[in-house]
C-alpha positions, 0 to 999 in steps of 0.5 A, a space after each residue: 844716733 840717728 843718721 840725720 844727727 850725723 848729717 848735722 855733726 857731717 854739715 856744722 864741720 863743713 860749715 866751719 871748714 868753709 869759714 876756715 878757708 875765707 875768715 878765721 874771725 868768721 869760723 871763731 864766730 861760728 864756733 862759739 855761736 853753734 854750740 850755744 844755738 844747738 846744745 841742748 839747755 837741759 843738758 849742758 853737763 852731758 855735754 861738759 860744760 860743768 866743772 866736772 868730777 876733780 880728783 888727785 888721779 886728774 890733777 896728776 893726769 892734766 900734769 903729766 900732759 902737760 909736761 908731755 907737751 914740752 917736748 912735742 912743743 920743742 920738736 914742732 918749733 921748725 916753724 920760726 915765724 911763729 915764736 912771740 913773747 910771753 904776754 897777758 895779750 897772747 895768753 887772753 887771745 889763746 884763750 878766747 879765739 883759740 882754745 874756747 871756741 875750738 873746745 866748745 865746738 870740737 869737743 863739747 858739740 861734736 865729740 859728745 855726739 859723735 859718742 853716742 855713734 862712736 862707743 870706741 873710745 881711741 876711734 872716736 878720739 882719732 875721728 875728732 882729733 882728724 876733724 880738728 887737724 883737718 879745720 887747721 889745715 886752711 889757715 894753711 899747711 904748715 907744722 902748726 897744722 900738722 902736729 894738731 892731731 896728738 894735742 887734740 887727742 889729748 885734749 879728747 881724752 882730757 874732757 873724757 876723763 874730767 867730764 867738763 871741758 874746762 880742763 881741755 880749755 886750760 890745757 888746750 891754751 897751755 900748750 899753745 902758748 908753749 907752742 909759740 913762744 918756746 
């Protein structure tokens, strides 16, 4: 990678941390516009947006994290403000303003380049997952914030091993509707 090419993984982070701090419509905005404006066209599986390679080995993986969730989820209900009810609303609005446009930026845009610079893969998932944990962090610290870091590891090692970022998205709105309404 080219150190201009950090700079512009380096810039659309800032860009969105400043989002962050004044409008979480404006960041989700951003976050789904950016990797449809950059991502290279030709390219759109390097960058798992294709269903990927399924196998049994996968489908036990994606159950097995989402059953580590539970406990982690229980653990981080300290926060209970922010328990809802079960609902298609809070499923659809975890999916589109949550888990689509954060996988898409953060994994799709910014893991897939930070690889070509990063070849350690634990390295490169902390590095991502401490760039996701700290977007959350405007939106204010709180437990919710904090306990992004391991999901978000999960979910980097989840669009890895699939080769798509469909997986990640599913189990990225799993345990968030776990989080909230356990």
């Amino acid at each position: 990678m080219y150190s201009k090419d950090l700079y512009k993984i380096l810039i659309y982070y800032f860009a969105l941390l400043m989002l962050s701090i004044f409008s979480q419509v404006a960041s989700t905005i951003f976050m789904y516009i950016l990797p449809i404006f950059t991502l290279p066209k030709n390219q759109l599986r390097t960058y798992g947006i294709s269903m990927g390679r399924w196998s049994k080995k996968n489908t036990y993986t994606l159950i097995a994290l989402i059953l580590i969730a539970f406990p982690a989820v229980y653990i981080a209900r300290c926060t209970p403000h922010l328990h809802y009810a079960l609902s298609w609303k809070l499923a659809v609005s975890q999916f589109l303003i949550a888990a689509l446009p954060e996988e898409l930026f953060f994994r799709s845009l910014i893991q897939t380049q930070l690889s070509v610079l990063i070849r350690n893969r634990i390295l490169l998932f902390c590095t991502v997952s401490l760039m996701f944990t700290v977007a959350h962090i405007p939106r204010g610290v709180n437990t919710f914030s904090l306990l992004t870091f391991l999901p978000s590891v999960a979910f980097c090692y989840v669009k890895e091993e699939f080769k798509s970022i469909l997986p990640a998205i599913l189990l990225h709105t799993l345990y968030n509707l776990m989080f909230f309404t356990l």
